[in-house]
N, C-alpha and C positions, 0 to 999 in steps of 0.2 A: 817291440815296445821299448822305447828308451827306459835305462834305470829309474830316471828322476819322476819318472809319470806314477802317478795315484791309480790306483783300481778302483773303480766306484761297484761296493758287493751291497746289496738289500739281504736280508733276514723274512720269511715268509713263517708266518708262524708265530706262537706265541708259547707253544707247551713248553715242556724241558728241555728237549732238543733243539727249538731255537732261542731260548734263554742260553745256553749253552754256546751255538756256535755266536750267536749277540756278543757274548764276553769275550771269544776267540777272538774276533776280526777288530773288536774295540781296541785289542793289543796291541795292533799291527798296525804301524808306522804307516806305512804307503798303502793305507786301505780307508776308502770315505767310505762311511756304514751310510 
């Protein structure tokens, strides 16, 4: 995978844990939630 490419990640879930990882990936520059 070239640098300049996006990761497209989904979140499954809604309890704490993926509230949770929700805010991680929202961080993350080269990542389409």
């Amino acid at each position: 995978m070239a640098k300049s490419e996006r990761v497209r990640a989904a979140v499954v879930g809604a309890g704490h844990m993926g509230q949770y990882h929700t805010l991680v990936y929202a961080e993350l520059w080269d990542v389409d939630l």
